[in-house]
C-alpha positions as a Python dict, from the first residue, in 0.01 Angstrom:
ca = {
    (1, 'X'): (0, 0, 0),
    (2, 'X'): (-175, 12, -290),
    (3, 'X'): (-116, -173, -687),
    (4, 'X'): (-159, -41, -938),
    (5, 'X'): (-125, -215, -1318),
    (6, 'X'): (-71, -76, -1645),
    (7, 'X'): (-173, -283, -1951),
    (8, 'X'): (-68, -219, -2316),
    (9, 'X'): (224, 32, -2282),
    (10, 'X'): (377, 68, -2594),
    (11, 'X'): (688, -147, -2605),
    (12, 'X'): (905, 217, -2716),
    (13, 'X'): (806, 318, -2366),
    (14, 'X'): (887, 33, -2179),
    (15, 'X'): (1238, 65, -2335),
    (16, 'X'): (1280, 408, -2236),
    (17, 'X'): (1137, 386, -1865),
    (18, 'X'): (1417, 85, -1843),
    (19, 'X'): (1684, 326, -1962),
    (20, 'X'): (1540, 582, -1751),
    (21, 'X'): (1580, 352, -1490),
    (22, 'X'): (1897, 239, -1511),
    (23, 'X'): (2067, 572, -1548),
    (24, 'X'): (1934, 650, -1207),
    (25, 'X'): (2003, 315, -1050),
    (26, 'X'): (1668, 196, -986),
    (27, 'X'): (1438, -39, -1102),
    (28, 'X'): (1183, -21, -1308),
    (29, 'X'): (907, -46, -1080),
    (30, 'X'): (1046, 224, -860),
    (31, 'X'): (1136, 431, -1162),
    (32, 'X'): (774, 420, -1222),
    (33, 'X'): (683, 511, -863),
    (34, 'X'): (868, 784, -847),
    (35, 'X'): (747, 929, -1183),
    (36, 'X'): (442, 936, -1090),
    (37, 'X'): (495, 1081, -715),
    (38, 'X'): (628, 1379, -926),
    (39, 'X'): (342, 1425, -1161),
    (40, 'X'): (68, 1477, -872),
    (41, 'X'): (314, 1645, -621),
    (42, 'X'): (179, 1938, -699),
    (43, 'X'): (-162, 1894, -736),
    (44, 'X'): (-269, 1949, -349),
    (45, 'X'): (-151, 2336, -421),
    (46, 'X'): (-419, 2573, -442),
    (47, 'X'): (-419, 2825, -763),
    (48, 'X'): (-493, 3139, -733),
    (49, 'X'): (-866, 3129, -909),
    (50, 'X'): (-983, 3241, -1228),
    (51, 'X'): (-900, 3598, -1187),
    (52, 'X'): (-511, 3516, -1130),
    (53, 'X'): (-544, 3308, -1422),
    (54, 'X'): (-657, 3510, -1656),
    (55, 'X'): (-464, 3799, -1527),
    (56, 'X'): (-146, 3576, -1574),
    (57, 'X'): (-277, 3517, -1939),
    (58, 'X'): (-297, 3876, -2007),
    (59, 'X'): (21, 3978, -1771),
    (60, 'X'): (281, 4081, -2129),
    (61, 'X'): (-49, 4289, -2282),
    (62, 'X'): (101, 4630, -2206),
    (63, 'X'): (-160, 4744, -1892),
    (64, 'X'): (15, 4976, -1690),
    (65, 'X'): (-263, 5003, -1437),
    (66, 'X'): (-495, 4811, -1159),
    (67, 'X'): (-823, 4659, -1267),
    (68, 'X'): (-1026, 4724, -977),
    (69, 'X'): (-1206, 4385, -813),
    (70, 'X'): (-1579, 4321, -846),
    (71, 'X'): (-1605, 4142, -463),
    (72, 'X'): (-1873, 4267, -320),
    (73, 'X'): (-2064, 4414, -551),
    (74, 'X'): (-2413, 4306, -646),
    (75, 'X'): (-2463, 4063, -931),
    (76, 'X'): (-2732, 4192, -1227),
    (77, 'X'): (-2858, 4007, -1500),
    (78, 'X'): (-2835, 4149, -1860),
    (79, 'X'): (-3107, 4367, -2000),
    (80, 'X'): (-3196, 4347, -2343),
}
């Protein structure tokens, strides 16, 4: 397994990981594990691209209708 050290953590930190820590019956150390487990657990999921991004962005605008996709269709470059 791996080790990983983390230098200057502010001391208002440290305090709170050890409460943290306690109130789940752990130690610090595995307090910290397990933190971080959680914050890249998800990170292996694939999104849905840029499309389903922005459409989620724009999802509470009001549109009422389908925005047809562009797949297949041939890229042109402006003309000015």
């Amino acid at each position: 397994m791996a080790q990983l050290v983390v230098r200057k953590i502010e001391d208002a930190v440290k305090q709170r990981l050890q409460r943290r820590a306690r109130r789940n019956g752990r130690s610090m150390e595995e307090e910290a594990r397990d933190i971080l487990r959680n914050a890249v657990k998800n990170e292996d999921v694939p999104t849905g691209g840029l499309g389903a991004e922005i459409s989620g962005l724009f999802a509470k605008a009001g549109l009422d209708f389908d925005i047809p996709e562009l797949r297949g269709h041939e890229i042109e470059p402006a003309r000015f």
